[in-house]
TORMIPA-959746 format. One line per 4 residues: number of its first residue (from 1); their letters; for each residue x, z, y of N, C-alpha, C. Coordinates in nm, 4 decimals, padded with zeros to 6 digits. Each point is the difference from the previous one (the first is absolute). Layout:
NUM) A) X Z Y X Z Y X Z Y  ...
***
This chain:
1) XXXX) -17.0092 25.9613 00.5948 -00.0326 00.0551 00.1296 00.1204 -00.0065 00.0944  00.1185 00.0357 -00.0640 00.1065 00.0417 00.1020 00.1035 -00.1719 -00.0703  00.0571 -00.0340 00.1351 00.0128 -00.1687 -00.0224 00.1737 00.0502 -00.1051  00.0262 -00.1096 -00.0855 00.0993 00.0020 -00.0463 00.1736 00.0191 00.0822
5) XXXX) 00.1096 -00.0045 -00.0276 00.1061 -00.0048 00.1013 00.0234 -00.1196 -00.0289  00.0341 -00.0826 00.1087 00.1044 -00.1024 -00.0172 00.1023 -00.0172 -00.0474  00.0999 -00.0866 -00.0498 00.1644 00.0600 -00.0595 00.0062 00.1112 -00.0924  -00.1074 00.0075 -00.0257 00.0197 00.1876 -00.1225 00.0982 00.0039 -00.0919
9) XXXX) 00.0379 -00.0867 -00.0532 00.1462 00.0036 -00.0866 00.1314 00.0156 00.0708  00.0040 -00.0444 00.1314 00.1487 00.0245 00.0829 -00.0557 00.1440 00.0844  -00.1047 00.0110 00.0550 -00.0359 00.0676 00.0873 -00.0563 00.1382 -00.0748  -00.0640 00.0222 -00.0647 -00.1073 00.1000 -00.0521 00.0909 00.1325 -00.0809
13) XXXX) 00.0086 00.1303 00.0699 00.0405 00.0879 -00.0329 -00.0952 00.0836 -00.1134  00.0743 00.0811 -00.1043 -00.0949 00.0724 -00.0927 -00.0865 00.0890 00.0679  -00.1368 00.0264 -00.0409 -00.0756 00.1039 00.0532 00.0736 00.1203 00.0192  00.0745 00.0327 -00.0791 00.0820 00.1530 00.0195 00.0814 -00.0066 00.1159
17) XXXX) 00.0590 -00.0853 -00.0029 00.1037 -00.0272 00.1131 -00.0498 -00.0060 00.1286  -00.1726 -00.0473 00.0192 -00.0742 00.0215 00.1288 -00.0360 00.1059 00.0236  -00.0411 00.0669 -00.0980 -00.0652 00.1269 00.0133 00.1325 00.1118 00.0295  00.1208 -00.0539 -00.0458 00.0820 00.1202 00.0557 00.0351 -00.0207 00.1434
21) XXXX) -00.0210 -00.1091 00.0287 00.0108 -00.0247 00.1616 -00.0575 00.0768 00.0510  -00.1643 -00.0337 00.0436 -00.0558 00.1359 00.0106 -00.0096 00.1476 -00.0234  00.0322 00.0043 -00.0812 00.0736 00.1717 00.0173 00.1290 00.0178 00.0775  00.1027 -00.0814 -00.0184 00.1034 00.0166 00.1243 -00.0068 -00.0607 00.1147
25) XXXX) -00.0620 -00.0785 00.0464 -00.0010 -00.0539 00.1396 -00.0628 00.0844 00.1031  00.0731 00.0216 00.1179 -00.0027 00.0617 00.0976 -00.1117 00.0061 00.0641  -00.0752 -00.0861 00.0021 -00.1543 -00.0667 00.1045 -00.0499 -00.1057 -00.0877  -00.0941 -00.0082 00.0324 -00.0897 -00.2025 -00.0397 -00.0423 00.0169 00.1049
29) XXXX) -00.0405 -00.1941 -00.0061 -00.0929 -00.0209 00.1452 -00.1204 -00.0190 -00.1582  -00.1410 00.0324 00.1440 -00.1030 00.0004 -00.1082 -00.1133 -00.1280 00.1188  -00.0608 -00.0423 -00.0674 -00.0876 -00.1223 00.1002 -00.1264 00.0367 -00.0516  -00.1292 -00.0010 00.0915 -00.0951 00.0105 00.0431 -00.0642 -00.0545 00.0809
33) XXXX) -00.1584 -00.0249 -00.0500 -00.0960 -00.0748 00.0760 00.0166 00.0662 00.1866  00.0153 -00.0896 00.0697 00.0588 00.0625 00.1527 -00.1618 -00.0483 00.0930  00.0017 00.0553 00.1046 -00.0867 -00.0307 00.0829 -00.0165 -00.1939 00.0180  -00.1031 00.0113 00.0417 -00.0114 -00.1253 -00.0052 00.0435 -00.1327 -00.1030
37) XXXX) -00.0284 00.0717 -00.0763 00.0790 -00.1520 -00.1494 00.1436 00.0211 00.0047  00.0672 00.0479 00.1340 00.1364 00.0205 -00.0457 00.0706 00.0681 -00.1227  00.0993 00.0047 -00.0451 00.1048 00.0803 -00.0782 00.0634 00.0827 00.0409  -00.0144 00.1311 -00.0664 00.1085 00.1344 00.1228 00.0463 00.0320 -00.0900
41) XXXX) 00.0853 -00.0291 -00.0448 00.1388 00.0610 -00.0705 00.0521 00.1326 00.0818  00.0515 00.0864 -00.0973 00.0331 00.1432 00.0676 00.1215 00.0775 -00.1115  00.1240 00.0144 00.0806 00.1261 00.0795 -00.1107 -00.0939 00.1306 -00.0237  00.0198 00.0629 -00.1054 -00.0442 00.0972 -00.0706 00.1306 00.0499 -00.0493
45) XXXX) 00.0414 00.1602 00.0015 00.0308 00.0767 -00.0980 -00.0876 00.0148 -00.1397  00.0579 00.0237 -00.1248 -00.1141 -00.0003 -00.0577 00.0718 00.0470 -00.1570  -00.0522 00.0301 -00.1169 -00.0202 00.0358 -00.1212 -00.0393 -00.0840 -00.1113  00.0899 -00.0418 -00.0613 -00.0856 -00.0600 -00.1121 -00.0324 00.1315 -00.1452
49) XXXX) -00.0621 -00.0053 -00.0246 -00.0433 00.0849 -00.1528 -00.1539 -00.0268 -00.0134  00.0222 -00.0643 -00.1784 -00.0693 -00.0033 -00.1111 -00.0810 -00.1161 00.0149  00.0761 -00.1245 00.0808 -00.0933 -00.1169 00.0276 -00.0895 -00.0134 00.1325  00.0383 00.1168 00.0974 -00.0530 00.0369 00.1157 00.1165 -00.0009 00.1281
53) XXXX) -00.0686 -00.0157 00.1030 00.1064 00.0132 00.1393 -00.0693 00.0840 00.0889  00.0604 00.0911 00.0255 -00.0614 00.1283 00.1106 00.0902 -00.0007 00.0734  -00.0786 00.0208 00.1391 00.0751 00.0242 00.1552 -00.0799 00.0191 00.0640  00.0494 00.1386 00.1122 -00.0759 00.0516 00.0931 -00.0742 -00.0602 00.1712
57) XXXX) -00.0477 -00.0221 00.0303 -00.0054 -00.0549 00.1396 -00.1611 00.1570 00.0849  00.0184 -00.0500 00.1205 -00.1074 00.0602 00.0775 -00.1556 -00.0325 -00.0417  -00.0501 00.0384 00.0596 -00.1420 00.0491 -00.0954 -00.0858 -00.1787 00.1058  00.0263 -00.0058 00.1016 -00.0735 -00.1481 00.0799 00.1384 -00.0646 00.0635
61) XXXX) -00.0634 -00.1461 00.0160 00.0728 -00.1216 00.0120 -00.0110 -00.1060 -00.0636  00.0876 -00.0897 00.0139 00.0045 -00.1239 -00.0484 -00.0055 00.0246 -00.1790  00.0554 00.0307 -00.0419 00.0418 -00.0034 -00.1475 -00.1556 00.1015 -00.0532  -00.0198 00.0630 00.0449 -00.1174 00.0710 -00.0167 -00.1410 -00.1022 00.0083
65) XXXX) -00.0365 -00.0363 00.0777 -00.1041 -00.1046 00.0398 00.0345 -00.1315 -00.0640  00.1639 -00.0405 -00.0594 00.0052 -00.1140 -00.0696 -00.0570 00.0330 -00.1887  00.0668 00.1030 -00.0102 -00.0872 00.0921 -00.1556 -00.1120 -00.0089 00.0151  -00.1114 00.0366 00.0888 -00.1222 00.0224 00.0054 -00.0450 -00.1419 -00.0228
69) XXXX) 00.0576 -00.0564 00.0516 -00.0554 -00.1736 00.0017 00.0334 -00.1098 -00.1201  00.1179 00.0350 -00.1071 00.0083 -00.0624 -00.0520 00.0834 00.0851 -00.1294  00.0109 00.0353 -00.1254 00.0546 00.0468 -00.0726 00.0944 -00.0784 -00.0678  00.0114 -00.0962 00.0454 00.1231 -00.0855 -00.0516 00.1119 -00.0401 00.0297
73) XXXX) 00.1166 00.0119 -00.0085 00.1488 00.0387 00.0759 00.1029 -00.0474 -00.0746  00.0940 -00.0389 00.0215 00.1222 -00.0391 -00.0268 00.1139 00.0805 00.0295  00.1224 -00.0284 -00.0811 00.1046 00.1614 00.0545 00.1581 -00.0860 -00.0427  00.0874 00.0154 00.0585 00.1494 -00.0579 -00.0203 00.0630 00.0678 00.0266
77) XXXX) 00.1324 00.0120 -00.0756 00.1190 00.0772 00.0377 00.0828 -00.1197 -00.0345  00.1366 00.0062 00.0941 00.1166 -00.0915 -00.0560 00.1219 00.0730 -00.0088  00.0471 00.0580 -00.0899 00.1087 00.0961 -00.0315 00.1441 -00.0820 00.0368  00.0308 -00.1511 00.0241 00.1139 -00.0476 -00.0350 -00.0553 -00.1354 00.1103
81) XXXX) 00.0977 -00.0376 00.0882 -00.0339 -00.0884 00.0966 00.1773 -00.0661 00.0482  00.0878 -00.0851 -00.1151 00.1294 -00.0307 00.0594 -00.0559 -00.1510 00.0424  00.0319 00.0144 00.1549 00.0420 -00.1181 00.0166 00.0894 -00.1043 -00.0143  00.0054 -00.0911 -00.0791 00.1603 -00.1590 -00.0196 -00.0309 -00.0768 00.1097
85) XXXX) 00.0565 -00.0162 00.0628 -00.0047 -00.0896 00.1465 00.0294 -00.1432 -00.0352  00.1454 00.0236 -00.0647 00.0332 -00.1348 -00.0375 -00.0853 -00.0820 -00.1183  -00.0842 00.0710 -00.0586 -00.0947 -00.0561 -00.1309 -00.1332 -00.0295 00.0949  -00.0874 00.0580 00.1053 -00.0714 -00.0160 00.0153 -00.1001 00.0512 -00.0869
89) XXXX) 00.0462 00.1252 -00.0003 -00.1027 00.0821 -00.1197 00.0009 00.1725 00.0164  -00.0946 00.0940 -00.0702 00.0494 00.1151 -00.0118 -00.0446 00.0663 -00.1444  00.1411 00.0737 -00.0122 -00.0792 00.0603 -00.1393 -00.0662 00.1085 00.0342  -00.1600 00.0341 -00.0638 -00.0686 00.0695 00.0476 -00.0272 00.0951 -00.1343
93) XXXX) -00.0367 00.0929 00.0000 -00.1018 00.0755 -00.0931 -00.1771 00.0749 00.0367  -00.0724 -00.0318 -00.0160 -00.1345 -00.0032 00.0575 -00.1299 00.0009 -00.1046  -00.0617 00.1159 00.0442 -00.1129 00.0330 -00.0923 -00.1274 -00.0303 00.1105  -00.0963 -00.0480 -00.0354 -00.1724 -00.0198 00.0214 -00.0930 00.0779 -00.0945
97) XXXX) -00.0510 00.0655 00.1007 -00.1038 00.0694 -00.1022 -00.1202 -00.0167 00.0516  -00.1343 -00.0284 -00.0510 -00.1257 00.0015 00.0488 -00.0996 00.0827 -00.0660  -00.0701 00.0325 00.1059 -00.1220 00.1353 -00.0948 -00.0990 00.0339 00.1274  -00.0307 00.0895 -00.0443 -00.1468 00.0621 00.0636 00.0100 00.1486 00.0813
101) XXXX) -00.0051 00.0004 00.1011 00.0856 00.1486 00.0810 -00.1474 00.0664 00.0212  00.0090 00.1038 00.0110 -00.0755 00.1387 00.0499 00.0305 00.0841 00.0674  -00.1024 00.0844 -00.0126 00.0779 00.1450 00.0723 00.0168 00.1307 -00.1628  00.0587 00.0652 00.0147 00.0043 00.0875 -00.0983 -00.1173 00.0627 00.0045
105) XXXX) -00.0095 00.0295 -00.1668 -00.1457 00.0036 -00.0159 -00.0204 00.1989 00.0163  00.1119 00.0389 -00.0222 -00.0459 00.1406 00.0321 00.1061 00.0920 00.0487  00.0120 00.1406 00.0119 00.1401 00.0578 00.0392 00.0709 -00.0059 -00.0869  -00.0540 00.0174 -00.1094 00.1629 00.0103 -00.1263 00.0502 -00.1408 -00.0183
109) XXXX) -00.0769 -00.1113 00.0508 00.0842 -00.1553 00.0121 00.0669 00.0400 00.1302  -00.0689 00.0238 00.1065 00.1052 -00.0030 00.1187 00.1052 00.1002 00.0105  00.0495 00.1209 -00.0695 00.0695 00.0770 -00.0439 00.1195 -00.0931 -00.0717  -00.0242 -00.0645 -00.1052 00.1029 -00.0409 -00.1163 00.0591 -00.0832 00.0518
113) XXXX) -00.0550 -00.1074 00.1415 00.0286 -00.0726 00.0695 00.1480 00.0384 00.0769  -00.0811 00.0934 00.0813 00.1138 00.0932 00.0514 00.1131 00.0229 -00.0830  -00.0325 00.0524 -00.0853 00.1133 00.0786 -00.0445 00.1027 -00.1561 -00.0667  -00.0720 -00.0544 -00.0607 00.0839 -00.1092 -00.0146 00.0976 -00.0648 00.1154
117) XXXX) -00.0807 -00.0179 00.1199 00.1083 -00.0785 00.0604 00.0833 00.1139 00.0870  -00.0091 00.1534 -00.0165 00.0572 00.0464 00.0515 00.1405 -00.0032 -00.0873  -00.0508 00.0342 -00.1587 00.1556 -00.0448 -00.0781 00.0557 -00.1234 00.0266  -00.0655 -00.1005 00.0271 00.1084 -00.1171 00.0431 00.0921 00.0182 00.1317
121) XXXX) -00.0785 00.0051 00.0992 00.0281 00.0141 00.1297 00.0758 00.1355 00.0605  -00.0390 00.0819 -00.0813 00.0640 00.1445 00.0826 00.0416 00.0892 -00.1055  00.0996 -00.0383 -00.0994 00.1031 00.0262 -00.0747 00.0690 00.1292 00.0428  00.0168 00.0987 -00.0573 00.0217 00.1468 00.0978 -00.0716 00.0456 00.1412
125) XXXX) -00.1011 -00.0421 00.0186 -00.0472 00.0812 00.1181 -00.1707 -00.0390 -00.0565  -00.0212 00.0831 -00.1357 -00.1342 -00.0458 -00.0315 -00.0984 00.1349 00.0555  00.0464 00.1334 00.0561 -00.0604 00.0802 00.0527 -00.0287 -00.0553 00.1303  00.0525 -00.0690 00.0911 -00.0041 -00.0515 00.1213 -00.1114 -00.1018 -00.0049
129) XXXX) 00.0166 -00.0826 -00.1094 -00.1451 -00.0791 -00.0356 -00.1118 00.0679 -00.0229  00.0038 00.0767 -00.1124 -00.1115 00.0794 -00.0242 -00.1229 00.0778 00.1085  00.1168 00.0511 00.1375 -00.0642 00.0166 00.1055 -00.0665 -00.1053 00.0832  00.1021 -00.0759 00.0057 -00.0771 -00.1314 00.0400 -00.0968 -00.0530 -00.0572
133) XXXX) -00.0243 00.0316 -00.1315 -00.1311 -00.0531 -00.0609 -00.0917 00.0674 00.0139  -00.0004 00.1786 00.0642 -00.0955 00.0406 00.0247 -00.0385 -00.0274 00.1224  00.0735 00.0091 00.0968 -00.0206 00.0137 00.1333 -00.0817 -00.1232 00.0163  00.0448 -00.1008 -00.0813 -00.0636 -00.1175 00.0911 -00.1226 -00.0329 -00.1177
137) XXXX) -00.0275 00.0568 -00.0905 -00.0716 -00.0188 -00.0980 -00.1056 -00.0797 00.0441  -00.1413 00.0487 00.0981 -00.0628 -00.0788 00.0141 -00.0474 -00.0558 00.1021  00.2035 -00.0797 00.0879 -00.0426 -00.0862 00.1047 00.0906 -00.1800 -00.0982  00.0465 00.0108 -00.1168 00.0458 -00.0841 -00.0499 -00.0993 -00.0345 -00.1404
141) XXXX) -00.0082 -00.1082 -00.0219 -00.0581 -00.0783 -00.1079 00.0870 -00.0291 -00.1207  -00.0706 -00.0142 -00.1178 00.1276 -00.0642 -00.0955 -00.0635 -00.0970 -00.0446  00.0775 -00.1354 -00.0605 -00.0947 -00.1219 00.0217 00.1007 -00.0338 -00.1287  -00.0634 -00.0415 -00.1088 -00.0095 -00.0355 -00.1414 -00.0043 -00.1432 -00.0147
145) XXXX) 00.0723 -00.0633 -00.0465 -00.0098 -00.1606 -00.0559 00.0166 00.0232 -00.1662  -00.1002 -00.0355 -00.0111 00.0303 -00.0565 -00.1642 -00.0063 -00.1251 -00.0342  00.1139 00.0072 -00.0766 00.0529 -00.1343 -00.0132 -00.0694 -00.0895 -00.1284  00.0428 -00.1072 00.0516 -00.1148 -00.1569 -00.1129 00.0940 -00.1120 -00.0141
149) XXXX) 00.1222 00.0246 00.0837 00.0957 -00.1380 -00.0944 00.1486 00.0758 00.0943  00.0531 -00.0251 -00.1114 00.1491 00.0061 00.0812 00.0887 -00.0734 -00.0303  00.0933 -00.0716 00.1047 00.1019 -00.0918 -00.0720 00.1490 -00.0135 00.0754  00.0931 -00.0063 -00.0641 00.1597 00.0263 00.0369 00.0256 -00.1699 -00.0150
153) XXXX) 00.0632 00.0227 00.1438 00.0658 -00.1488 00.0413 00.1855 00.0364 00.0575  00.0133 -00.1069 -00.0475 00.1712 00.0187 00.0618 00.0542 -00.1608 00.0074  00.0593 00.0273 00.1490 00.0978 -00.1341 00.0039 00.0879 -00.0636 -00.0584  00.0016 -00.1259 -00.0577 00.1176 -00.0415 -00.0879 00.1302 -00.0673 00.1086
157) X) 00.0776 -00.0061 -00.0805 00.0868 -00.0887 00.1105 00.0042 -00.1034 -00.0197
***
């Protein structure tokens, strides 16, 4: 289903090594079926835990109406981006993940959500989140990808 990598012996990082990307990387861009046949790629804050990616957005819009339309999505983070000028190359480190996004299926998913990316993101000020998770409780969405292939790529020199 999901096409092989090219170069996988110079190029192809261990599954562990992708999957820890995702837990430390700052953002992914995630791509989605876009209006009109287009592609709308969109940076996301976001969570990885237990083979899943959670991140919050507003309840309508683009990313909202692109879910409704298509459950199938793509997600990247690139933790490591040196450019060699003089090689004509960069060493990169870069995970792809593809899966099937939703909306959380109930409050105690959109809760764990929260609280997850509030421990990533807001490291000593998790009472300040917590309010924020009420206050805005139900003008924000939490939107679930579960994942169906993941794979770690990195630049050689």
């Amino acid at each position: 289903m999901f096409r092989e990598m090219r170069l996988k012996e110079d190029n192809q990082l261990p599954a562990a090594q992708a999957i820890e990307m995702l837990k430390k990387a700052p953002y992914g861009v995630m791509a989605l079926d876009g209006d009109d046949n287009y592609p709308y790629t969109v940076p996301v804050n976001f969570v990885y835990d237990d083979n899943k990616i959670y991140f919050h957005g507003a309840v309508e819009g683009h990313k909202v109406d692109a879910v409704k339309r298509n459950e199938k999505v793509s997600f990247c983070v690139v933790t490591q981006a040196d450019i060699i000028p003089e090689a004509y190359n960069c060493l990169y480190l870069s995970t792809v993940a593809f899966g099937k996004i939703r909306f959380a299926a109930d409050d105690a998913e959109k809760k764990k959500a929260f609280e997850l990316i509030i421990d990533k993101y807001s490291k000593g000020f998790e009472a300040g989140g917590h309010e924020y998770m009420k206050a805005s409780w139900d003008e924000v969405l939490v939107f679930v990808i579960e994942l169906e292939h993941i794979t770690g790529k990195k630049g050689t020199p």
